[in-house]
C-alpha positions in Angstrom: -4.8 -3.8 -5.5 -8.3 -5.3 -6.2 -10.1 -4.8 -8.7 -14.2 -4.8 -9.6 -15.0 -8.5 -9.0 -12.6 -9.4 -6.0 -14.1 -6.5 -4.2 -17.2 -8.4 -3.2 -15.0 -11.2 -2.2 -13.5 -9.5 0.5 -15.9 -6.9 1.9 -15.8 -7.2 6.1 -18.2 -6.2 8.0 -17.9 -2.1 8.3 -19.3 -2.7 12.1 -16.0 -5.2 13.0 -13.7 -2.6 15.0 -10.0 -2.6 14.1 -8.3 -5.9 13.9 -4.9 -5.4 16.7 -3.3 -9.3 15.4 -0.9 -7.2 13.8 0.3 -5.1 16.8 0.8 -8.2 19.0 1.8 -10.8 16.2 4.8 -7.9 15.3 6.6 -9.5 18.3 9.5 -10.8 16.1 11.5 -8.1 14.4 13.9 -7.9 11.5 17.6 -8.7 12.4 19.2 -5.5 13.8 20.6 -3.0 11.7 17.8 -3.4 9.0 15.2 -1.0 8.2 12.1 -2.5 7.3 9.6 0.8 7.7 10.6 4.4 7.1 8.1 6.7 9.4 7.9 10.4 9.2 6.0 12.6 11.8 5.3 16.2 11.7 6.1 18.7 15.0 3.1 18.3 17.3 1.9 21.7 17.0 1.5 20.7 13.1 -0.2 17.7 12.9 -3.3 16.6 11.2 -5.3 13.4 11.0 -3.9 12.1 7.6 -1.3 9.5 7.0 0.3 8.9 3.3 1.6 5.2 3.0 3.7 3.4 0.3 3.7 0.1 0.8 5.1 -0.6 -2.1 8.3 1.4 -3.1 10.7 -0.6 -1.2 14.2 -1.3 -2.8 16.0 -3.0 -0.4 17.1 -5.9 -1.9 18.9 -7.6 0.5 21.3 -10.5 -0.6 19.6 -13.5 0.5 16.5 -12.5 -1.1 18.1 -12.0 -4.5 20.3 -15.0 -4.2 16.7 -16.9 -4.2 15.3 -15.8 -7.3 16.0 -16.7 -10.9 15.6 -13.2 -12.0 18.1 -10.0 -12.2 17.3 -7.1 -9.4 16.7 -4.8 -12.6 13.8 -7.1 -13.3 12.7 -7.2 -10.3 12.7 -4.0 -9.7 10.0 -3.7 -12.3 7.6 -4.7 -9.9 7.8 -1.8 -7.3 5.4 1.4 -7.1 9.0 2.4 -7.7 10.1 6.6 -6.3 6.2 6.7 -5.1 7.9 7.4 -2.0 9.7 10.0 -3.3 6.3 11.3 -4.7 4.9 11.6 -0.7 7.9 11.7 1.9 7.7 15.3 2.4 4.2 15.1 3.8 5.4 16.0 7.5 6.3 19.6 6.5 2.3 19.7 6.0 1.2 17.9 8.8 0.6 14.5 8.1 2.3 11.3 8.9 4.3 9.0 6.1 5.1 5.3 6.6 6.7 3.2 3.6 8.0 0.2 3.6 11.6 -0.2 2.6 11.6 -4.4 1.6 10.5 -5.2 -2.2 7.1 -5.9 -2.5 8.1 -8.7 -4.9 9.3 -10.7 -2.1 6.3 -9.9 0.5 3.3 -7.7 -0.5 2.2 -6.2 2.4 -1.5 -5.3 0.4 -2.2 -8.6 0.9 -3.8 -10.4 3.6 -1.5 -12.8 5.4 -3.3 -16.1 4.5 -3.1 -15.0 0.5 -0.4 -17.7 0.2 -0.8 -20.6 -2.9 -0.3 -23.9 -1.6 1.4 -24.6 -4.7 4.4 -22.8 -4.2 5.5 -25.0 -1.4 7.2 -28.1 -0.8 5.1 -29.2 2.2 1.9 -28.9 3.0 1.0 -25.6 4.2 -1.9 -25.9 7.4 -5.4 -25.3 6.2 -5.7 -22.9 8.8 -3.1 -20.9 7.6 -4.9 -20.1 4.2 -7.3 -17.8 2.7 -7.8 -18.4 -0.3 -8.4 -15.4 -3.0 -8.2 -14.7 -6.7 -4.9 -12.6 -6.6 -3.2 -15.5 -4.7 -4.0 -18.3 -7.0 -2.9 -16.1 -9.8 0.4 -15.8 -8.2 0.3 -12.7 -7.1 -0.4 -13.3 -2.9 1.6 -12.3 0.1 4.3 -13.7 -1.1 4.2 -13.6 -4.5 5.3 -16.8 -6.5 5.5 -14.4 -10.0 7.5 -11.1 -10.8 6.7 -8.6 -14.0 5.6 -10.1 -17.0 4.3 -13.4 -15.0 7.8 -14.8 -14.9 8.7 -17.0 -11.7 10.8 -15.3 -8.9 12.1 -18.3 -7.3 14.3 -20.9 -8.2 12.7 -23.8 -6.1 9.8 -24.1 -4.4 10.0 -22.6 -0.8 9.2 -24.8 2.4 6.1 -22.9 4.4 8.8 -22.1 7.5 10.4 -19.6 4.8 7.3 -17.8 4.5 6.2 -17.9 8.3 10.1 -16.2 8.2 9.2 -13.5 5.3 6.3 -12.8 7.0 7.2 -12.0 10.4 10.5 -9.8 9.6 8.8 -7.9 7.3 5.0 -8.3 6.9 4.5 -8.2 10.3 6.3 -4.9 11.2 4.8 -3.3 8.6 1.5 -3.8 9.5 2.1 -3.4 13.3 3.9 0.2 12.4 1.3 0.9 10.1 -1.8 0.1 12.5 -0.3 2.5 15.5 0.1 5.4 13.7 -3.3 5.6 12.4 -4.7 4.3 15.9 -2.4 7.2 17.3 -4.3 10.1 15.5 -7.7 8.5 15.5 -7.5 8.4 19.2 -5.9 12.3 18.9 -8.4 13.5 16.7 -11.3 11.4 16.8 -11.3 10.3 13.0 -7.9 9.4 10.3 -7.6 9.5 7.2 -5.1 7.0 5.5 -4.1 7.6 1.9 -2.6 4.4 0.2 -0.5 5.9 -2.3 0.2 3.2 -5.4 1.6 3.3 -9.0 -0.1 1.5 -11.9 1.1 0.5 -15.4 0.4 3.0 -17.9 -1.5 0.5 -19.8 -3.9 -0.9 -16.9 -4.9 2.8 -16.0 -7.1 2.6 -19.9 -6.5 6.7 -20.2 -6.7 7.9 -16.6 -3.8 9.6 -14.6 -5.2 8.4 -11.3 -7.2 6.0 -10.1 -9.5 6.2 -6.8 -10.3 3.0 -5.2 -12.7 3.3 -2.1 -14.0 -0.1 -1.8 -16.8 1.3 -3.6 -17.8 3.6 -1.0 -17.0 1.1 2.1 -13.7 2.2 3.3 -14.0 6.2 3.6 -16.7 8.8 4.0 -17.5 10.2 0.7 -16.4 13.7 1.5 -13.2 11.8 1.3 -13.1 10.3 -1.9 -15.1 14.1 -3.3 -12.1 15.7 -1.9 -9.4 13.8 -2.8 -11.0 13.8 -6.7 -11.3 17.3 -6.2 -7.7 18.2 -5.5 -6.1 15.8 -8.2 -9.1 17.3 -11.4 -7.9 20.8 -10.2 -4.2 19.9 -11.0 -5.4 18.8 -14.4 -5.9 15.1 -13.7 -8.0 12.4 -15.4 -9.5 10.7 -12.8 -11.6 7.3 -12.7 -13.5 5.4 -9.3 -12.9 1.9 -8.3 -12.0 0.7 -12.5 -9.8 -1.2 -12.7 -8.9 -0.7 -9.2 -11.2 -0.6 -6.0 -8.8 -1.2 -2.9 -6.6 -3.9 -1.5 -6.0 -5.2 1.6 -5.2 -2.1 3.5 -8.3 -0.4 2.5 -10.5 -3.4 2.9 -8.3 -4.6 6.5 -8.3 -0.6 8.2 -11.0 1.4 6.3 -14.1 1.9 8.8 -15.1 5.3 8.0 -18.2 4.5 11.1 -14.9 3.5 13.3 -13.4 7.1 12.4 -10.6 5.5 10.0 -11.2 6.5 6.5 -8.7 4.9 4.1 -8.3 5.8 0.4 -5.8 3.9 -2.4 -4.5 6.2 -5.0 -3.4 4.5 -8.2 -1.0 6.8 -10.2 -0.3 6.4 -13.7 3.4 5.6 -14.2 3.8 7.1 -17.5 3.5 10.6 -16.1 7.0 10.3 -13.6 8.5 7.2 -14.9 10.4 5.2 -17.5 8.4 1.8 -17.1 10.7 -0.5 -18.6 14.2 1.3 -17.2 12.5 1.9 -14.0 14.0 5.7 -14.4 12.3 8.9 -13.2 11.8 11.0 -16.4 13.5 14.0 -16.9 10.6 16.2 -15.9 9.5 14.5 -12.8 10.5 17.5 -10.5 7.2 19.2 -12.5 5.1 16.2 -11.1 6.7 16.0 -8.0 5.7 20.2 -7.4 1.7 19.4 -8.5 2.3 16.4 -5.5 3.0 18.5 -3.0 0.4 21.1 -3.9 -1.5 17.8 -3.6 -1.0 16.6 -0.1 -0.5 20.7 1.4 -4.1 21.4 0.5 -5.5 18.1 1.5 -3.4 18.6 5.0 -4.5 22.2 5.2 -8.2 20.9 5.5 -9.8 21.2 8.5 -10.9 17.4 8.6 -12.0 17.4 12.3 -14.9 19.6 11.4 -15.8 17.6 7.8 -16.0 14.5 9.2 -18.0 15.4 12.5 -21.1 12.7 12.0 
């Protein structure tokens, strides 16, 4: 997630064509028997150029992981976009695509560019070139994240950079590579994709909104995009806010080129209307939320994209 004043920071160039690294760095995969990404297509004769992500509703806590931490998998688990994938997996039976990623996000964040590492987290040096620096990184909070909820430390020692080389290519990697060819896949299909990056946010950070719309303001999506998508959530009764306090991480920033065809939108939803926050519990009445969701993502699928996006 970025907000207002990291957003210049990390603007690229909307004429730069899809970075592939991911695709061809994705050439080590996680140990066998492990799922690291969950994928979801719809029957051919159903699809439609829009893709729902969750990168960060994982809960897969594997042993090793949690054996390196100081902190309790309950508190950890306070970190997730926890059930958002719950919120979205049905999107198939309307035509779109789903990928989520099935690690914790408090162990690699996969909204973060692979150089958002702090140096300080390591005991060796960690290779200049293997940095780039940012805000969200030096405040703990990079690829792989040196803090938890609450800014308490997650590990016990400080890691040696091999470890995160490790993190990043059993899970990082994957992700990314998944994430890249399914929305190559349809943008090749249909000539233009829409990716929707579907987040949580504390109740507390969202300052009185239900959902937040973060389109690198403007930069990573058509504005047909972000009008529609606002649109369809104010219709369900929504509060809805643009780019405050969140504009898009580094999904929208890395794959949003609307002039490419790839439109990519992040969706902040306020936790407080599915979610205990501090017992990490759906509410009793999430199934209510859960309906207004799919009446969400079946009207956005049932639009005929192709034609609203033609240049």
């Amino acid at each position: 997630m970025l907000d207002q004043r990291d957003a210049a920071d990390h603007c690229l160039s909307m004429a730069t064509p899809i970075p592939t690294s991911f695709a061809t760095e994705a050439g080590q995969r996680p140990e066998p028997g492990r799922r690291v990404v969950r994928i979801g297509r719809p029957p051919e004769n159903l699809a439609r150029p829009l893709i729902l992500a969750s990168p960060h509703s994982g809960r897969d806590y594997d042993d090793e992981l949690s054996r390196s931490t100081r902190l309790p998998v309950e508190f950890l688990r306070r970190s997730e976009d926890a059930y958002v994938d719950q919120l979205i997996d049905f999107a198939p039976e309307y035509g779109a695509g789903f990928v989520c990623a099935e690690f914790p996000r408090v162990f690699v964040d996969v909204n973060r560019g692979p150089g958002e590492l702090d140096p300080g987290m390591f005991a060796d040096r960690v290779p200049d070139k293997e940095i780039a620096p940012s805000r969200r990184a030096a405040s703990g909070l990079g690829v792989i994240p040196r803090i938890g909820a609450e800014g308490r430390t997650l590990y016990r020692r400080r890691l040696r950079f091999a470890e995160a080389k490790n993190l990043l290519a059993r899970f990082y990697h994957p992700y990314h590579a998944a994430l890249h060819d399914e929305v190559m896949r349809l943008r090749d299909r249909f000539g233009s994709v829409i990716l929707v990056d579907m987040h949580s946010m504390p109740a507390l950070s969202g300052r009185g909104a239900d959902i937040v719309l973060g389109d690198r303001f403007g930069t990573s999506c058509r504005e047909a995009v972000s009008d529609t998508v606002e649109t369809l959530f104010q219709d369900l009764g929504f509060v809805t806010v643009r780019n405050n306090p969140y504009a898009g991480g580094f999904t929208t920033e890395h794959y949003g080129r609307p002039m490419e065809g790839v439109n990519v939108i992040q969706i902040e939803i306020n936790r407080g209307l599915y979610m205990d926050e501090n017992r990490v519990l759906l509410r009793p009445d999430h199934a209510d939320f859960i309906a207004k969701m799919r009446r969400f993502v079946s009207e956005l699928a049932g639009i005929d994209w192709v034609s609203r996006l033609q240049p």
